[in-house]
MITI-478116 format. One record per residue (C-alpha): x, y, z; residue in one letter. Coordinates in pm, whole numbers, padded with zeros to 5 digits, always signed. Each point is the difference from the previous one (the first is absolute). Layout:
BEGIN
XYZA/...
//
This chain:
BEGIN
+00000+00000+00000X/+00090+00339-00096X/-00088+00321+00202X/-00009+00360-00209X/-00199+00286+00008X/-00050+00251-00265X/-00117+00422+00041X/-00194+00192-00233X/-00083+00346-00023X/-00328+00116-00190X/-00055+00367-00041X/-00400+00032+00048X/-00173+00364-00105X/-00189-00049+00292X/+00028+00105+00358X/+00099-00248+00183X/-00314+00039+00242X/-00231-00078-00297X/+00232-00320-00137X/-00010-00120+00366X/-00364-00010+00021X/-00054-00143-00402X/+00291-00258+00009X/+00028-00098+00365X/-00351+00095+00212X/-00242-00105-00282X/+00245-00205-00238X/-00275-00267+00024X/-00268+00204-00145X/+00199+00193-00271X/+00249-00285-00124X/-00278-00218-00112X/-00190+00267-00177X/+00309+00182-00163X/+00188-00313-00101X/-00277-00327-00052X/+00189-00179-00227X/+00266-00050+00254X/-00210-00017+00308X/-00386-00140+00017X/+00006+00062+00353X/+00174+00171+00324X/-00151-00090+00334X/+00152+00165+00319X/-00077-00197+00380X/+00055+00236+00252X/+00180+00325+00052X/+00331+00121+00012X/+00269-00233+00168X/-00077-00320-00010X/-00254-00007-00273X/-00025-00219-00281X/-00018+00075-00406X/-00102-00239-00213X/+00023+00091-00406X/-00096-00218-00268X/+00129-00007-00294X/-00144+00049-00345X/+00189-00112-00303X/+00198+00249-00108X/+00196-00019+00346X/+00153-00338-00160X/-00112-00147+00298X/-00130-00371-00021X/-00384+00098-00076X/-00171+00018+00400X/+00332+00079+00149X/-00025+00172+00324X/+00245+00133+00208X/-00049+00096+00398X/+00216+00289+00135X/+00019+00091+00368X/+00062+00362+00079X/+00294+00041+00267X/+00038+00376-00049X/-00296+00253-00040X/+00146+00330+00096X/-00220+00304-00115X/+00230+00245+00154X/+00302-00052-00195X/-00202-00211-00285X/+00191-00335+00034X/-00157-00371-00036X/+00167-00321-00028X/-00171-00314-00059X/+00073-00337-00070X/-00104-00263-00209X/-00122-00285+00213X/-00139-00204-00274X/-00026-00066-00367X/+00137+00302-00271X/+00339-00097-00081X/+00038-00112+00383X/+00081-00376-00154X/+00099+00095-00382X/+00294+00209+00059X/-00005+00096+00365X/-00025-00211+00362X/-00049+00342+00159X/-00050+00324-00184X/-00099+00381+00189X/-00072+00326-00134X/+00056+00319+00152X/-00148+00334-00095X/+00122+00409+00082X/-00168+00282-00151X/+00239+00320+00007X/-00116+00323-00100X/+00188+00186-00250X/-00221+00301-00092X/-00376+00078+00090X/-00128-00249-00215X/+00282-00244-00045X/+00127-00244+00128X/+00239-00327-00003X/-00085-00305+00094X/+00267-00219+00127X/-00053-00394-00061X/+00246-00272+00176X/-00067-00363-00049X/+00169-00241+00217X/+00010-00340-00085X/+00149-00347+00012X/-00023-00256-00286X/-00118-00333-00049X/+00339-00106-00124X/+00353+00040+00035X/+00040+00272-00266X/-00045+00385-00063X/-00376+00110-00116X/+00045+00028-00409X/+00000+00401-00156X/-00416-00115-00173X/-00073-00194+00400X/+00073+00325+00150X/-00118+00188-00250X/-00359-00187+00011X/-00017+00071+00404X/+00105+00384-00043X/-00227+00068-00253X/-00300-00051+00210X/+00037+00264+00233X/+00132+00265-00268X/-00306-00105-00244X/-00242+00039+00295X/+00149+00331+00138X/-00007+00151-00354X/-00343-00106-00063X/-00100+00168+00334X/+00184+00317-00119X/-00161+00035-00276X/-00362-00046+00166X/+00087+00281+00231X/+00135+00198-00246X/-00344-00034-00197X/-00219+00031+00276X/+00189+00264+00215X/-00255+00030+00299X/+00016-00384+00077X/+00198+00011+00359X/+00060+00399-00017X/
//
């Protein structure tokens, strides 16, 4: 098994108040409805720290077809705008990954922009570095979904003013 960890940095045209509230507080309403053919459905059990998210996947995710994937928040902080959750179950938890976590910081840079900071930790199934296209398939997740929600806001600019 191999442990790595990768960074990326997304400029967002979006305060990072609003993208905390689309992507993070109501990521279960807006991912299904702004991006269906990768999710048919987001269900959230409980609140905050210790609650569970459970997406499944649509097709396009290139996710066996009724994939799911259960992710336990261990970080919910509203005050500096950093989550962490980890995959407990299903995703690429199995394919690629025996443990995989994502962690999330939203830094303002002007009035209405922002960065959003994405680390993935992980550990892999086998004895050998994550491929450039594995990586590449768990990375582009979070950049897809964060640009979709970006874009939403951006059209719709008195959603989470």
């Amino acid at each position: 098994m191999v442990v790595g960890s990768c960074i990326d940095e997304i400029t967002v045209n979006v305060s990072k108040s609003r993208l905390w509230k689309g992507a993070i507080c109501d990521a279960h309403i807006l991912y299904p409805k702004l991006l269906p053919e990768f999710f048919a459905k987001y269900e959230r059990v409980g609140k905050g720290v210790g609650s569970i998210n459970i997406l499944h996947f649509a097709p396009a995710s290139q996710m066996p077809i009724g994939s799911v994937s259960k992710m336990k928040v261990e970080i919910f902080d509203e005050a500096t705008y950093s989550t962490k959750y980890s995959v407990i179950e299903g995703g690429f938890v199995g394919v690629y990954f025996k443990s995989v976590s994502y962690e999330s910081t939203f830094e303002a840079t002007g009035p209405n922009t922002c960065v959003a900071k994405i680390k993935i930790v992980y550990e892999t199934l086998e004895d050998k570095p994550l491929s450039e296209e594995e990586l590449n398939a768990v990375r582009g997740g979070s950049t897809q979904g964060l640009k979709a929600i970006e874009a939403y806001l951006i059209a719709n600019p008195d959603v989470y003013a």
